[in-house]
C-alpha positions in Angstrom: -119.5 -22.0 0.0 -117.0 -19.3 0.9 -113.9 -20.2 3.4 -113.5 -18.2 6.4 -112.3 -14.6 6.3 -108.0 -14.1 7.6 -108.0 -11.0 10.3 -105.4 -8.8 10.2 -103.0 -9.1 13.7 -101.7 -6.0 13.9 -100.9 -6.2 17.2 -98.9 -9.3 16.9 -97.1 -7.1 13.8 -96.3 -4.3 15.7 -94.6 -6.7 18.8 -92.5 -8.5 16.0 -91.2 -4.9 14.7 -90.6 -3.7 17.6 -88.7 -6.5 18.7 -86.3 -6.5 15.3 -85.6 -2.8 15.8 -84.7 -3.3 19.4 -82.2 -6.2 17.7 -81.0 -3.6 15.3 -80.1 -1.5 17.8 -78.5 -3.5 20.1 -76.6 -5.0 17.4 -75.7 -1.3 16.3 -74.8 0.0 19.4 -72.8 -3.4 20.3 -70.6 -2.2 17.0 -70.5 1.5 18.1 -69.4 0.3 21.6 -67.0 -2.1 20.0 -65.2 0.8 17.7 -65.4 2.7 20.5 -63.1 0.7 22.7 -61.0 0.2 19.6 -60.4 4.0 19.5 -59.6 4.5 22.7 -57.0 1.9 22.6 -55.6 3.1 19.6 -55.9 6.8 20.3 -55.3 6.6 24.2 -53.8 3.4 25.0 -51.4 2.9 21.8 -51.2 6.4 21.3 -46.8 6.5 22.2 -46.6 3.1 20.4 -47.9 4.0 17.1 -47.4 7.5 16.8 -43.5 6.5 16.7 -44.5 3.8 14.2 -46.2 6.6 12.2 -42.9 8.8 12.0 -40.8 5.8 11.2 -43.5 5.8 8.4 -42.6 8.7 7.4 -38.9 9.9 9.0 -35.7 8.4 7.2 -31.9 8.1 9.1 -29.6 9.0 6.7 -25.7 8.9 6.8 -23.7 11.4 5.5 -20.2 10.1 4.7 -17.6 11.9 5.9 -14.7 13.5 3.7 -11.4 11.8 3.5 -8.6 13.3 4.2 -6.0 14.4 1.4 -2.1 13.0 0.7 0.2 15.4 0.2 3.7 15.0 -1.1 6.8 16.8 0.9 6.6 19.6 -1.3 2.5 20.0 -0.5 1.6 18.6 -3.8 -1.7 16.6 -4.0 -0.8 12.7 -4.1 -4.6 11.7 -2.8 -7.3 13.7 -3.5 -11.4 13.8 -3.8 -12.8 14.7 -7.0 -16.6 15.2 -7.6 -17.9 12.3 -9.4 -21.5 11.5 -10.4 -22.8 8.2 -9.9 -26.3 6.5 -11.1 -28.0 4.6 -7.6 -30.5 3.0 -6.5 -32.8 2.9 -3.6 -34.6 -0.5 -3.4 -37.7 0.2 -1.3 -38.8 2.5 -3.8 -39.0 0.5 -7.0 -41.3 -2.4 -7.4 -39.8 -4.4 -9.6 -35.7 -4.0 -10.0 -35.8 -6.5 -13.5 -38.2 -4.3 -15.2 -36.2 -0.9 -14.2 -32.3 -2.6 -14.8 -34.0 -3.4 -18.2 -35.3 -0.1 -19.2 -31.8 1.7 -17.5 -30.2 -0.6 -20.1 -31.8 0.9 -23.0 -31.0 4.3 -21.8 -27.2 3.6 -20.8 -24.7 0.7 -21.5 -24.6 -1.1 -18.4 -22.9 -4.2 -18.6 -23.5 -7.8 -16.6 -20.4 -7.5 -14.1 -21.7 -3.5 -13.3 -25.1 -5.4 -12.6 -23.9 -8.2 -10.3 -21.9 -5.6 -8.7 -25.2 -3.9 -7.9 -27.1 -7.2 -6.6 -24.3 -7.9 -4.7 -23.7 -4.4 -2.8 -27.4 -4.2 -2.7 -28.1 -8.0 -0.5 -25.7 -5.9 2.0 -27.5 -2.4 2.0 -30.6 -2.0 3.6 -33.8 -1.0 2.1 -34.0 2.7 1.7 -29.8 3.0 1.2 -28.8 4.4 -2.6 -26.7 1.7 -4.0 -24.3 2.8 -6.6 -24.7 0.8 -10.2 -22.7 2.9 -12.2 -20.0 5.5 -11.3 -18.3 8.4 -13.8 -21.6 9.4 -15.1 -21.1 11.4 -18.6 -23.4 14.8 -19.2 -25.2 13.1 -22.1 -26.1 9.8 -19.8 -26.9 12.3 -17.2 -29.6 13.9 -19.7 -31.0 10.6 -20.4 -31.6 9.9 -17.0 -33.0 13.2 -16.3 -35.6 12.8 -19.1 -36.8 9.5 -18.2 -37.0 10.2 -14.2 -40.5 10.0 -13.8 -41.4 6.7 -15.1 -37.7 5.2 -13.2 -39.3 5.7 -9.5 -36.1 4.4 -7.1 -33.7 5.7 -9.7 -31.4 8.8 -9.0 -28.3 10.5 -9.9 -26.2 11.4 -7.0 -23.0 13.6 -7.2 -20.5 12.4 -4.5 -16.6 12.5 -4.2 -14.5 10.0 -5.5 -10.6 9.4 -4.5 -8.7 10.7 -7.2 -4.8 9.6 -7.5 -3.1 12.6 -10.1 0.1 11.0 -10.5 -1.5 7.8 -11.7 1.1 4.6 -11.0 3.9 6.8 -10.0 2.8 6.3 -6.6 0.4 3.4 -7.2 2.8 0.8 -4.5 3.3 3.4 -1.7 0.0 5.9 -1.3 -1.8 2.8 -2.2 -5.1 2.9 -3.4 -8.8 2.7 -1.9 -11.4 -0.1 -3.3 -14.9 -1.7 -2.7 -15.6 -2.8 1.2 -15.9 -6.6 0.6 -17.8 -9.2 2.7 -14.5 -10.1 4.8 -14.0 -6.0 5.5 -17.5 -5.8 6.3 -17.6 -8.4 8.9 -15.2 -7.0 11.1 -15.7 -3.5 10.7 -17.5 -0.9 12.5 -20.9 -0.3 11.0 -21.7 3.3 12.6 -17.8 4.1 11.3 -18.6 3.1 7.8 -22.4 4.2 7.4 -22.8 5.6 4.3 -18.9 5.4 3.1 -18.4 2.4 0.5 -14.3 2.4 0.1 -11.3 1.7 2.5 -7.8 2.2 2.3 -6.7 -1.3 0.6 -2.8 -1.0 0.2 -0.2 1.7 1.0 -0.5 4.7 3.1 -4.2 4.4 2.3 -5.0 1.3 4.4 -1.9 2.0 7.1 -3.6 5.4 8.3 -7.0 4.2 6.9 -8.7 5.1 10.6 -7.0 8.8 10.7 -7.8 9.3 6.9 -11.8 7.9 6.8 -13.1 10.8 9.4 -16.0 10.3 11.4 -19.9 9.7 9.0 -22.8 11.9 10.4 -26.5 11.7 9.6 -29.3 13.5 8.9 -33.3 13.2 10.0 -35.4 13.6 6.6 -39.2 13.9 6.5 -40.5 11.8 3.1 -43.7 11.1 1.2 -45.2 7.6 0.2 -42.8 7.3 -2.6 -39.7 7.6 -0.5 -38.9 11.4 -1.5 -37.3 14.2 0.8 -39.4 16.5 1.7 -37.4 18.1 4.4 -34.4 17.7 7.0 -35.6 17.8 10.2 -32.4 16.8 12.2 -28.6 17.0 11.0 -25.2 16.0 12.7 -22.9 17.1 10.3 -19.9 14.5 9.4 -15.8 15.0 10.2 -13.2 14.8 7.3 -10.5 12.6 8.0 -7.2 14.1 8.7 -5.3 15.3 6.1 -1.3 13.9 6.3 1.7 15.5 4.5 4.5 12.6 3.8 8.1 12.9 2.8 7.6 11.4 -0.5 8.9 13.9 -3.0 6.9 13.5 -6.5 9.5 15.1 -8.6 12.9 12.8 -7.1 10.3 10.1 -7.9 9.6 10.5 -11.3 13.8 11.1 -11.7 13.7 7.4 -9.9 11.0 6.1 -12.7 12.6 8.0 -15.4 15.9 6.2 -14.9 14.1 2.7 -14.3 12.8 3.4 -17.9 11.1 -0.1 -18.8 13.2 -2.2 -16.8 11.7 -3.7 -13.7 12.9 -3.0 -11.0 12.9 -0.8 -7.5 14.9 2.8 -6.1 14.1 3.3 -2.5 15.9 6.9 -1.3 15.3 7.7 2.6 16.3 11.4 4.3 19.4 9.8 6.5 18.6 12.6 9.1 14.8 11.9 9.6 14.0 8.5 8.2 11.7 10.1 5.4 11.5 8.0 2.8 12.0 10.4 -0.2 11.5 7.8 -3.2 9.6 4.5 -3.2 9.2 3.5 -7.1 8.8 0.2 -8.1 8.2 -0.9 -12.2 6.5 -1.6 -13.9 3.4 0.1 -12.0 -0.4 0.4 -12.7 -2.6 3.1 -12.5 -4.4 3.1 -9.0 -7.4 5.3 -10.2 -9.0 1.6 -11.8 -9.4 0.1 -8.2 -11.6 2.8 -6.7 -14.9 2.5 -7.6 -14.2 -1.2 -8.7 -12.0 -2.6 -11.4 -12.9 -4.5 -14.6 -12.1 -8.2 -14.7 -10.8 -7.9 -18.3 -8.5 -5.1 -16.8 -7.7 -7.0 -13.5 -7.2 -10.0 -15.3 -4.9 -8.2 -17.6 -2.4 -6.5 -14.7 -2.5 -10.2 -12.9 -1.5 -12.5 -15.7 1.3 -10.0 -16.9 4.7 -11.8 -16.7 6.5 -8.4 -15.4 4.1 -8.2 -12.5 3.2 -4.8 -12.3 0.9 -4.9 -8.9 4.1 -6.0 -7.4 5.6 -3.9 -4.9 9.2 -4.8 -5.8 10.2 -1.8 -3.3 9.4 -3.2 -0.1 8.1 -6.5 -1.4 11.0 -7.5 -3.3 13.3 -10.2 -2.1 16.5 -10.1 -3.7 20.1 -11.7 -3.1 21.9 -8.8 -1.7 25.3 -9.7 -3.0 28.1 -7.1 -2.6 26.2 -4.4 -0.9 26.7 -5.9 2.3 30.6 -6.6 2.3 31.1 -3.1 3.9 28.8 -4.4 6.7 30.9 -8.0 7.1 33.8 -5.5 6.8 32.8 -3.6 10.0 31.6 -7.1 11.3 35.7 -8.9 10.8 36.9 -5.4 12.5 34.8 -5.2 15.7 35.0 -8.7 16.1 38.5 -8.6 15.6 39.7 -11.9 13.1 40.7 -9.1 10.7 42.6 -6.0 10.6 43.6 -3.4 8.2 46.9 -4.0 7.5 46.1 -8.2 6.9 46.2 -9.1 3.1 45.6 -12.1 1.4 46.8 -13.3 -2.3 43.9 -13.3 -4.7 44.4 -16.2 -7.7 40.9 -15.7 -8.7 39.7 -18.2 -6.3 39.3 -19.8 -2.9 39.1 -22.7 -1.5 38.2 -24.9 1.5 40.7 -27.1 3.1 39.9 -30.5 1.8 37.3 -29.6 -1.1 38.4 -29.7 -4.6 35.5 -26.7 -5.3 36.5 -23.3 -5.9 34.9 -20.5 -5.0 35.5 -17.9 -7.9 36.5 -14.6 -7.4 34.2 -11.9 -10.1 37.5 -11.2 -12.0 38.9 -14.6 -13.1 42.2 -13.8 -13.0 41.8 -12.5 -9.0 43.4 -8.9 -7.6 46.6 -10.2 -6.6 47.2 -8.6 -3.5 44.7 -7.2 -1.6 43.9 -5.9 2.0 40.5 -4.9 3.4 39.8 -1.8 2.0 40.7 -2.4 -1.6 38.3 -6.0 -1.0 35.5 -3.3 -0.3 37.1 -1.1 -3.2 37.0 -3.9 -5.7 34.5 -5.6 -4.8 37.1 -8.4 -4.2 35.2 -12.0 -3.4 37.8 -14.0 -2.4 38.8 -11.9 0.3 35.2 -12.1 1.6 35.2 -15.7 1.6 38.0 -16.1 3.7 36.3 -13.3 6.1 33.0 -15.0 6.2 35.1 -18.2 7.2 36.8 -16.4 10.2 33.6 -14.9 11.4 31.6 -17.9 11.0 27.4 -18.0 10.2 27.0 -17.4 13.6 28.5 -13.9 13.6 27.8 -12.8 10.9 23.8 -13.7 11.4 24.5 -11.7 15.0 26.1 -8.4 13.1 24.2 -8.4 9.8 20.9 -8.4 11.9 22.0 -5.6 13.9 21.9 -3.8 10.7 18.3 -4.6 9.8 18.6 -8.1 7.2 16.3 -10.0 7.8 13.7 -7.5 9.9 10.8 -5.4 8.8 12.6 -2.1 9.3 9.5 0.3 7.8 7.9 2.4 11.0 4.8 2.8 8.8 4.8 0.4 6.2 2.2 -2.9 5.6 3.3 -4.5 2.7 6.5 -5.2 3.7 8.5 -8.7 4.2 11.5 -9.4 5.9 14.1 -11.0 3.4 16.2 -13.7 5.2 19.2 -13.7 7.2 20.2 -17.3 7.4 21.4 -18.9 10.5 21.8 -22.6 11.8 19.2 -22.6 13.5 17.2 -21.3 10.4 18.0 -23.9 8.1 17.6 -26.7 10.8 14.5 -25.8 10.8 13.2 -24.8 7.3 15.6 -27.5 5.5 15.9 -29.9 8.1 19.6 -29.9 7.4 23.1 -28.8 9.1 24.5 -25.6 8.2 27.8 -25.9 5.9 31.3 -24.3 5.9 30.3 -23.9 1.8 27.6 -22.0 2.5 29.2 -19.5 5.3 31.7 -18.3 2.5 29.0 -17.3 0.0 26.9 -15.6 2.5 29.6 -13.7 3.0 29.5 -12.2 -0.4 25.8 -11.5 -0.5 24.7 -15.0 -2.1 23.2 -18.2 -0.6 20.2 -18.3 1.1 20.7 -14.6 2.3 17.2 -12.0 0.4 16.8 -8.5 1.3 14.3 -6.0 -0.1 15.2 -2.5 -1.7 13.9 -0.8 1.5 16.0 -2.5 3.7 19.2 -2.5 1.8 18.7 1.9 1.6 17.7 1.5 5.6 21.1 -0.4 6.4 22.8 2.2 4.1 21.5 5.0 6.1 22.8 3.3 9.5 26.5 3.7 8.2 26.1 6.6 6.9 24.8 7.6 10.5 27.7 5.7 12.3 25.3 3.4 13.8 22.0 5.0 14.8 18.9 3.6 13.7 16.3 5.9 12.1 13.4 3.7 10.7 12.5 4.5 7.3 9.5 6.9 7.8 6.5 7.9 5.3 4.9 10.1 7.5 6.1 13.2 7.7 3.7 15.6 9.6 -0.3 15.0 10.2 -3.3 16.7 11.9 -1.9 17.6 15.9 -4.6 15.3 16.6 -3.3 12.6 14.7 -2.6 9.6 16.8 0.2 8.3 15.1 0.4 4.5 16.1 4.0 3.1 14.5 7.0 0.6 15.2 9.2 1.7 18.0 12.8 2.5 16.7 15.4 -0.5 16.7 18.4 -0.9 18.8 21.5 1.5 17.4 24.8 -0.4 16.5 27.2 0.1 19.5 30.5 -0.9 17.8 33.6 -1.5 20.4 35.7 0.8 18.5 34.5 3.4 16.2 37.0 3.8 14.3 35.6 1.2 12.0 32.8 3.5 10.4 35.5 5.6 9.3 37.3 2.8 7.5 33.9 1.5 5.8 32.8 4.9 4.8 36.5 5.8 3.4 36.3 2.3 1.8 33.1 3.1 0.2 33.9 6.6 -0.5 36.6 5.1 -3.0 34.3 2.9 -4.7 33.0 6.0 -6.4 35.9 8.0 -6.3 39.1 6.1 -6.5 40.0 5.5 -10.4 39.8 1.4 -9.7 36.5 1.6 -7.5 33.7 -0.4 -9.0 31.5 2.6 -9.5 34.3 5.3 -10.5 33.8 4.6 -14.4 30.1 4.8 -14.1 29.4 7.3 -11.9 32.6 8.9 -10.2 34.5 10.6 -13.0 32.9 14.0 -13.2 30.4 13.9 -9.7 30.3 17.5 -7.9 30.1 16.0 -4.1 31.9 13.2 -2.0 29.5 9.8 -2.2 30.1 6.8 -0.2 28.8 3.1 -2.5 28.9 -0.2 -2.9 28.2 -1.8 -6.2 26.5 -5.2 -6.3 25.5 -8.5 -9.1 23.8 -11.0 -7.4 24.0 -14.3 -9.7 20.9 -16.4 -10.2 22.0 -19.2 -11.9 25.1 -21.7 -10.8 28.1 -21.6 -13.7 30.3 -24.9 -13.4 33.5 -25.0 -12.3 35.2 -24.5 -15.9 32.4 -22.1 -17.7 32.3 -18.4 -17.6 29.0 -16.4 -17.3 28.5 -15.2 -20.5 25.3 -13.0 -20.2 24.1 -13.1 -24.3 23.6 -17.4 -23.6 21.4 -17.3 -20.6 17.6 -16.3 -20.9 17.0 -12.9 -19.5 14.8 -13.8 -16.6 18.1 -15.4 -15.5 20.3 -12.9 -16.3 22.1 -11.3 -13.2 20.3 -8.6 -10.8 22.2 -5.4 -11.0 22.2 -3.5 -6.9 23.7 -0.5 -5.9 23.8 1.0 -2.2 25.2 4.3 -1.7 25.1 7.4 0.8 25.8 11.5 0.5 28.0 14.1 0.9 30.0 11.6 2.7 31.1 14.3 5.3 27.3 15.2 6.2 25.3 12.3 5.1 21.9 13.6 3.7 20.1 11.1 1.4 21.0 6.9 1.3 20.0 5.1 -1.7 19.4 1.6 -2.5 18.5 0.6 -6.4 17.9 -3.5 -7.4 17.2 -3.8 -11.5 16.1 -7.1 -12.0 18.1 -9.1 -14.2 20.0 -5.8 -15.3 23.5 -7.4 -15.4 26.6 -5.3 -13.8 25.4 -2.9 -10.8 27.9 -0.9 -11.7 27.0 -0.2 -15.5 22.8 -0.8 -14.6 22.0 0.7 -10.9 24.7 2.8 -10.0 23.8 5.4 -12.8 20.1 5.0 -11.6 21.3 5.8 -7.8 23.8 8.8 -9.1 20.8 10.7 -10.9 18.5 10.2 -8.1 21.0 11.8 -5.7 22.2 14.4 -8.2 18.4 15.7 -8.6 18.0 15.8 -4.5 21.3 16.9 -3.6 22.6 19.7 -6.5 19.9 21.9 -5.6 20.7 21.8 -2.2 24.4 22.2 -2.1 24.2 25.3 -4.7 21.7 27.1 -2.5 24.1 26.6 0.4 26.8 28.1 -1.7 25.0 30.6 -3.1 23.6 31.4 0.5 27.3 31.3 1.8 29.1 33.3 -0.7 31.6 31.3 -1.8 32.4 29.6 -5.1 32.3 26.2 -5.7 
């Protein structure tokens, strides 16, 4: 029996249909409605917000480093300049992985692993789209490399820029200085707008003491790039300011004459203009080349100028603490006069010695056998000790600290120098407290003569020498000689003159010194005096290093030559119109009147020859 026979509900089809479509397109329009809302807030409503997002997507700041400004001798020679300089960087938001690209840059160049860590380092402190530098003083033949293999080194570029440039290599190395890496400690406390884009600041010298007037001001520029970070155009530029260019009184010809008659002895010449301050020569030996420290020095080379036993990065000029010794008895000369426990006409009997009331010690005289006779002015002449002692025992520590300062021992007396230290002018109240101990009638007598606890750099020795020469007034020694009018010139005011109560006494110490050269038993007339062409005043000056008992002799071929005697010599010119003052300290040289006074007499022969033919040629007459 068949079953019953299923009808066909198309009614009840069509209702089901219907309803799905209707659900369709309520879901569909729901969407549309729901991407419509989401334009208008993004098209309307967002619109400001991400449009600026957009050009950040696309628009780059860039800084543009200023120029800085150039070093010029006295003469308008270049001592500091910029020299073009290709450099390999690069820009980390466009490479995706750094490993893979400093492997295949290897292959292509010879990179090493401290060039590499200089990189990562530099590159944690640059932001994303900044060109790092990884290697600097590109060659043509890496340049090519690079070149070829640019497309498949994305982030990778070759960049020309300027690079300081230092032509007279270590000549000038301790007083123009030298620029180098920004490191983290100069990075914290610098300004970052200043330094946008620049990587170097002034580290020593003349470099870091005008570093502000020198660095300029950076600008930028507005550039328009695609998705792989490349310019397409600039759409906004501000363009940066050079620094100022400054002209100082350093003279590189005198200097090389200084270095020249160093030779390889270490040592320092300091020459200053007595008129202006100028510092005309500030050589120190042995040097280094200042040209390795710019775009970062080697270890193996850093290591090697550190651990050398004759310290070239040692600025023995200004630096240099050294026992004065005789160059300041014409000072306690004008010091026994002014103060009056000496005279002119008072003489003492040299034996070759002195000695304290109630000590057995003697203090030695140079010349073992003593002078004999001898008054103020031949103790200058001579370089007589033993009349010094007794001097320093009339004036006392307390004068002589009082006098001696006045003349600039124991001060910083550069206007515009940084590396500079003040030497030591002892007093009582000085050695109560760095020794803890009382001062000592002993040690009065050998101040007096230069010795002791008394230091005094090169720079201050030729400073002092410039105040007699200038009967008093105080010039500071000076590197700056003329700058930009806009140049704000921010130095050390000038120290107080010496006011002595009768002036007469500059005359005797400049006629005292004037016959150290000149007079056939001055210290210096062998050496230097015989045939010279002008009137110079001097003093000659040994400071001893090591103590000789009481019954020994110095005998200079038993003691080890780092312990050998220094060798100083002070001196001023023409005597009758001072116009150069020269102090010269040879380490361990032995005599300063066989080792430095020939080194001061060639420096002032090259300056002052010139000069005094011109004005006789200019004048007519013969010499």
């Amino acid at each position: 029996m068949a079953g019953p026979i299923a009808i066909k509900d198309t009614r009840g089809e069509a209702r089901v249909f219907t309803s799905r479509l209707l659900l369709c397109l309520f879901v569909v329009l729901v969407l549309v409605s729901v991407l419509v809302v989401r334009m208008i807030n993004l098209q309307v409503v967002q619109h400001a917000q991400l449009s600026t997002k957009s050009d950040e997507n696309r628009i780059h700041l860039q800084s543009l480093p200023p120029t800085r400004g150039l070093i010029y001798d006295t003469n308008g020679k270049l001592l500091a300049e910029n020299k073009p300089s290709y450099t390999l960087v690069l820009i980390k938001e466009r490479i995706e992985d750094l490993d893979a690209t400093l492997s295949s840059l290897g292959e292509l160049l010879t990179i090493n692993a401290e060039q590499v860590a200089k990189y990562r380092k530099l590159a944690r402190q640059s932001r994303p789209f900044e060109a790092v530098p990884l290697k600097y003083r590109l060659q043509e033949d890496e340049i090519a490399r690079i070149s070829v293999n640019e497309h498949r080194l994305p982030g990778v570029e070759v960049q020309a820029q300027l690079v300081r440039y230092y032509p007279n290599g270590e000549n000038f190395a301790h007083s123009v200085g030298y620029v180098g890496s920004i490191n983290e400690r100069e990075l914290s406390r610098l300004d970052a707008d200043a330094y946008s884009g620049t990587r170097t600041i002034g580290k020593i010298g003349i470099e870091r003491f005008y570093e502000s007037q020198l660095l300029g001001k950076a600008g930028f520029q507005e550039v328009e790039t695609n998705a792989r970070g490349r310019v397409l155009r600039v759409l906004n530029q501000r363009d940066p300011e050079p620094g100022s260019d400054i002209t100082l009184y350093l003279d590189i010809a005198l200097q090389q004459v200084a270095i020249d008659a160093l030779g390889e002895r270490r040592g320092a010449v300091v020459a200053v203009d007595t008129r202006t301050g100028g510092v005309l020569v500030m050589a120190s030996t042995p040097s280094y080349d200042p040209n390795l420290f710019v775009t970062g020095i080697a270890s193996k080379d850093y290591s090697l100028l550190r651990d050398n036993d004759d310290r070239p990065l040692y600025n023995r000029a200004s630096l240099g603490e050294y026992p004065p010794a005789s160059t300041i008895k014409p000072m306690v000369a004008i010091a026994g006069l002014d103060s009056g426990v000496t005279h002119t006409g008072f003489t003492i009997f040299d034996p070759g010695w002195y000695q304290l009331p109630g000590e057995e010690r003697l203090y030695r005289n140079w010349k073992r056998e003593g002078h004999g006779k001898v008054n103020l002015e031949r103790a200058v002449m001579y370089s007589n000790d033993t009349y010094f002692y007794d001097l320093a025992l009339k004036l006392g520590i307390d004068n002589m600290h009082e006098y001696l300062s006045a003349f600039g021992l124991g001060l910083r007396v550069g206007r515009d120098i940084s590396e500079e230290r003040p030497g030591l002018m002892p007093s009582r109240e000085w050695k109560r407290g760095a020794r803890g101990r009382p001062w000592y009638p002993g040690e009065t007598l050998i101040t007096g003569i230069g010795q002791g606890y008394m230091l005094a750099t090169p720079l201050q020795l030729a400073a002092s020498t410039s105040v007699i020469a200038n009967r008093g007034k105080w010039i500071r020694p000076q590197l700056l000689k003329s700058a930009d009018p806009s140049f704000e010139l921010q130095v050390k005011p000038q120290l107080m003159d010496v006011e002595l109560k009768n002036e007469s006494s500059w005359d005797f110490a400049i006629e005292a010194m004037r016959k150290v050269v000149h007079h056939p038993r001055g210290t210096a007339h062998y050496r230097i005096g015989r045939d010279i062409k002008y009137q110079m005043a001097g003093k000659t000056g040994t400071a001893q290093l090591v103590g000789i008992k009481q019954d020994e002799e110095y005998d200079e071929e038993k003691v080890a030559e780092r312990n050998r005697d220094h060798a100083l010599f002070v001196g001023f010119a023409p005597v009758e119109n001072p116009q150069i003052a020269v102090a010269v300290v040879i380490e361990n040289g032995g005599s300063g009147s066989s080792a430095a006074a020939p080194v001061a007499r060639k420096v002032i022969d090259a300056y002052l020859l010139p000069r005094l033919e011109a004005a006789i040629a200019k004048s007519g007459k013969s010499p």
